[in-house]
N, C-alpha and C positions, 0 to 999 in steps of 0.2 A: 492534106491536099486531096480535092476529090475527086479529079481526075487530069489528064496531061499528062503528060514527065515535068518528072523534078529530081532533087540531087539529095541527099546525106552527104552534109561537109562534119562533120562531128563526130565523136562517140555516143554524144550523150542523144545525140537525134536519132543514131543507128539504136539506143537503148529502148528511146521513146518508139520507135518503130516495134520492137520487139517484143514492146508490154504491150503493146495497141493491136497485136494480131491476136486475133480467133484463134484459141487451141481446139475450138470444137472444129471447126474446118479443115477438112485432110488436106487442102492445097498451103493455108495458111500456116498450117500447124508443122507443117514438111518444111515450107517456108524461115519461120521458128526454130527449128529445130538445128537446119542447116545456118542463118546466122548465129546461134547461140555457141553450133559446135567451131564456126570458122572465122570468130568473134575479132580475135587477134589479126587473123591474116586480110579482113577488111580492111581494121581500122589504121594498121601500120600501112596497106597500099593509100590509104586515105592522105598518112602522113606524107608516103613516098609523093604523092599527087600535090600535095600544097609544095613539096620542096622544088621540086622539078615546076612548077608552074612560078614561082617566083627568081627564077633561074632564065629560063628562057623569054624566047622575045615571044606577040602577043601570037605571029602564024604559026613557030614551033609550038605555041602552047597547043593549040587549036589541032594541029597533027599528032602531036604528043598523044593529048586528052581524047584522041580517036583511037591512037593505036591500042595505049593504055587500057582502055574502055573495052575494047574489041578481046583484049588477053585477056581482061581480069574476068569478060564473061564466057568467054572461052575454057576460063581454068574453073569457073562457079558451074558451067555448063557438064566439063569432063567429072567435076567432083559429084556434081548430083546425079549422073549418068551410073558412076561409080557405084554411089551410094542405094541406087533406085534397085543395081544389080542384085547386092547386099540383103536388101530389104525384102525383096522378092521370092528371095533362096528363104 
């Protein structure tokens, strides 16, 4: 996609994402590196995301998939904060 938002509902699309990034690019390669190393804990919220969305009805989904949305980059946000600190030292 070459530009907008769009979603990763898969593994294997979160993979194709992964081969498709620039390692020579420091943003990409950062990018890269952080889903490579936080691989699992994507793709099991991914799963938690499809169970919980066939679960509720279509306005909890819509609230859900906000809150949801707002944590997971919340916690991708604190990890790369983390990690940026790490990197730095």
């Amino acid at each position: 996609v070459q530009s907008g938002w769009w979603l990763i509902q898969t593994s294997e699309e979160l993979r194709s994402l992964v081969k498709s990034l620039a390692k020579r690019g420091q943003r990409e390669r950062y990018l890269c590196r952080m889903l490579q190393r936080y691989f699992e804990v994507v793709t099991h919220s991914m799963a938690d995301t499809k169970t919980d969305n066939t679960v509720s009805s279509n306005e909890t989904e819509t609230e859900n998939e906000n809150d949801e949305q707002s944590q997971l980059q919340q916690s991708l946000n604190d990890l790369i904060e983390n990690d940026n600190q790490t990197y730095d030292d």
